[in-house]
N, C-alpha and C positions, 0 to 999 in steps of 0.2 A: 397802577401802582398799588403795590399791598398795604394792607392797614393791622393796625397791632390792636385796636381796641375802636370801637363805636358803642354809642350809648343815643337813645333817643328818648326825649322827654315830651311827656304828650301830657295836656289837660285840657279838658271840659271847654267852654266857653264860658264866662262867669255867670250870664243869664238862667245857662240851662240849669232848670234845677233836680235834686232828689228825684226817684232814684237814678236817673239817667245820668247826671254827672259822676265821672271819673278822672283819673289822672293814674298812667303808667309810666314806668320808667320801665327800657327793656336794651340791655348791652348784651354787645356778641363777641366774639374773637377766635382768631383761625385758631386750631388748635393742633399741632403734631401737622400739619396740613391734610390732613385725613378729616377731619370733625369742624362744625362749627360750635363753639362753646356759648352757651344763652340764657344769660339770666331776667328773668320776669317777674313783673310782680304790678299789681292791679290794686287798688280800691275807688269802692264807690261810696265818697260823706256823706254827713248830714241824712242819716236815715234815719236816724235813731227816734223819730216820731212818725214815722210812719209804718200803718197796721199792718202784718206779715201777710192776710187776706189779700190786699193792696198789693204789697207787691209781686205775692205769684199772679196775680189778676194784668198784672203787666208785663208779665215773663221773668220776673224776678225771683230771686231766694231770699230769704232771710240774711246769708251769708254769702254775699257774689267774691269778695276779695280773696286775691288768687294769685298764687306764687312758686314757679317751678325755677331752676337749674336743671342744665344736662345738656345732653351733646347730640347735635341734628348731621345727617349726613355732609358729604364732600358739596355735594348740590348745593345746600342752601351757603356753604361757603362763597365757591363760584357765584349764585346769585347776587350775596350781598358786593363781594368786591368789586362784580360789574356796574353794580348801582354806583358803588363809592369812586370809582373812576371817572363816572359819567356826573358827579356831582362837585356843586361849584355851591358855598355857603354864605349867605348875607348876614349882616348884622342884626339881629332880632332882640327890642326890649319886651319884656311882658308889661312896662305900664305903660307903653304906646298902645298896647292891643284895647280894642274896642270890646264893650262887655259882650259883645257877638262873635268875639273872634276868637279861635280854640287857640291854646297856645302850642308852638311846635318846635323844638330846640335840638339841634343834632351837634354830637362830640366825636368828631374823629381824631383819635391818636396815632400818629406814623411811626413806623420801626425807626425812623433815626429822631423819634423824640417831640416832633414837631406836633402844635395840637391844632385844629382848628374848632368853629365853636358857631352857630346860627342856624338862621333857618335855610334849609335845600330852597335854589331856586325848580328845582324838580319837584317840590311835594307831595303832586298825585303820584308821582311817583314810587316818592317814601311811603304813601298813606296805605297805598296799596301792599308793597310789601311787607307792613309791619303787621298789615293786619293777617298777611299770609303766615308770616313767624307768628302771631299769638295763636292761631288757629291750631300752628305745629305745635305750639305748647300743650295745649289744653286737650289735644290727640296725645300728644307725649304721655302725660298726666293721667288719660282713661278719664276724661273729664269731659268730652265730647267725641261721637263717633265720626270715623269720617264724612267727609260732603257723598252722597250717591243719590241719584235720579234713577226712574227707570221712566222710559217710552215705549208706548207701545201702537201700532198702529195697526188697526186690525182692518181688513177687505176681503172682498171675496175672493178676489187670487190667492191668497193668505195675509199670516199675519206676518207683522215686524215686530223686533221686540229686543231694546238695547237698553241694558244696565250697565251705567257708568259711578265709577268711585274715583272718588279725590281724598287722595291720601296725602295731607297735606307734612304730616313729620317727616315722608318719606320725597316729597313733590315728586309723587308719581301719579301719576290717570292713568287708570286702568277700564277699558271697555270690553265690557263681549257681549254678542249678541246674536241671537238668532233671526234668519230669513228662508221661508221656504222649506224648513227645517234645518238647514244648515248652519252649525254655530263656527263663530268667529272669535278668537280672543286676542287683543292687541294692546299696545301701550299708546297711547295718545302724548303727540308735544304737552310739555306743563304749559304752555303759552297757548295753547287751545285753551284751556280752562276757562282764562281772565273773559275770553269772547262769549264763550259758550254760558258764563251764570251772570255775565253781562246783558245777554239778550234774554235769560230767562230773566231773570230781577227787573228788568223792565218793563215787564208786563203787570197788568196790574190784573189779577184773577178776582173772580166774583166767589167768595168762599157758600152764597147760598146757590150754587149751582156746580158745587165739589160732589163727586159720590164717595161714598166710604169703603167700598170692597174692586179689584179687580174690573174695569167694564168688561162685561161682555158684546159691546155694542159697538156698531162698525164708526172707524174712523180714530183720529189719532187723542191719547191721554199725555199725562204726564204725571208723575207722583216726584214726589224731590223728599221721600224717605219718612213721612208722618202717614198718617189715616188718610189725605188728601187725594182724590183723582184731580183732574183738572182736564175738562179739553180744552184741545187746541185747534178746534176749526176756525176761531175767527184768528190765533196767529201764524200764517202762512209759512212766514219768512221763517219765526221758532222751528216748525215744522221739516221745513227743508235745512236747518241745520241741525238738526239734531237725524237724521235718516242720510245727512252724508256720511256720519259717523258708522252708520252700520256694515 
């Protein structure tokens, strides 16, 4: 069933504190049915005591709040309406929530007027995709580059060697890579992706045993687009997905 308007309201959990707390509101709408139209907007309180040293030392800015409009392809239309078909909305108070509990509120309005109003019983669902749309924002904006990895796995047969990019304003994956000398360039399912930084993010890497340039050394790395190498001889499984890809 189509939808004429959604808005999703997201906050913090009350415990969590400075800088880490935030709360966004982010609404979307099909648009000419070509575009999905998305407005965003982000902050993070109660900063204002805390030393700007502080919070780049935590990955922070001085000034993290952050707000675009604009128009994302037919894709993330399609996406969103599949969600919103597939979603079914409970009643949600925020003073029932427990000071641990983030608060999460979704608005769908229907082309014949109809509103509804709570929380997705899908939420990972939502949580997931919302975070895929701010990502598209903040690519939209030139305010983050896209997701890209590269793998490389070098042996005396030869080497492997696959750089993949997450383009997330466009939800497109884009891989190429070489084997043997032979290069490859393909588009990956966007449904690959969720797997694929699922299995890396769960790994938990030892950053004192990172190298900083290139290895030249036999056996498989991983760089996820900073100064970082990483191997991966103790994650197997990482390993063998990321070399089906090639």
């Amino acid at each position: 069933m189509p939808f004429k308007n959604i808005q999703i309201r997201f906050q913090t959990a009350r415990s969590l504190p400075a800088p880490y707390a935030n709360f966004y509101t982010l609404t979307a709408r099909p648009a000419f049915k070509d575009f999905l139209q998305v407005d965003f907007s982000i902050s993070y309180p109660d900063r204002e005591d805390i030393d700007e040293d502080e919070l780049i030392a935590e990955g922070f800015s001085p000034d993290d709040d952050f707000s675009w409009s604009g128009r994302l392809p037919l894709l993330w239309q399609q996406a969103v309406t599949k969600l919103v078909d597939a979603t079914k909305l409970e009643d949600v108070s925020e003073d029932e929530l427990d000071e641990d509990d983030d608060f999460w509120e979704i608005t769908i309005e229907r082309p014949d007027g109809k509103t509804q109003k709570g929380m997705p019983e899908n939420v990972e669902d939502w949580q997931y995709l919302a975070q895929e749309l701010i990502q598209a924002t903040y690519e939209s904006a030139k305010k983050e580059l896209p997701f890209e990895l590269t793998f490389i796995d070098r042996r005396r047969e030869g080497d492997t060697e696959l750089r993949l990019t997450a383009l997330f304003a466009e939800r497109i994956v884009k891989a190429q890579s070489t084997q043997n000398k032979r290069s490859r360039s393909q588009t990956l399912p966007w449904t690959d992706l969720q797997k694929i930084m699922g299995e890396i993010y769960a790994v938990e890497f030892d950053p004192d045993e990172a190298v900083y340039q290139k290895p030249r050394q036999d056996g498989p790395w991983l760089n996820l687009g900073d100064e970082e190498w990483q191997s991966l001889r103790a994650f197997p499984a990482l390993v063998k997905l990321l070399s089906a890809l090639v």
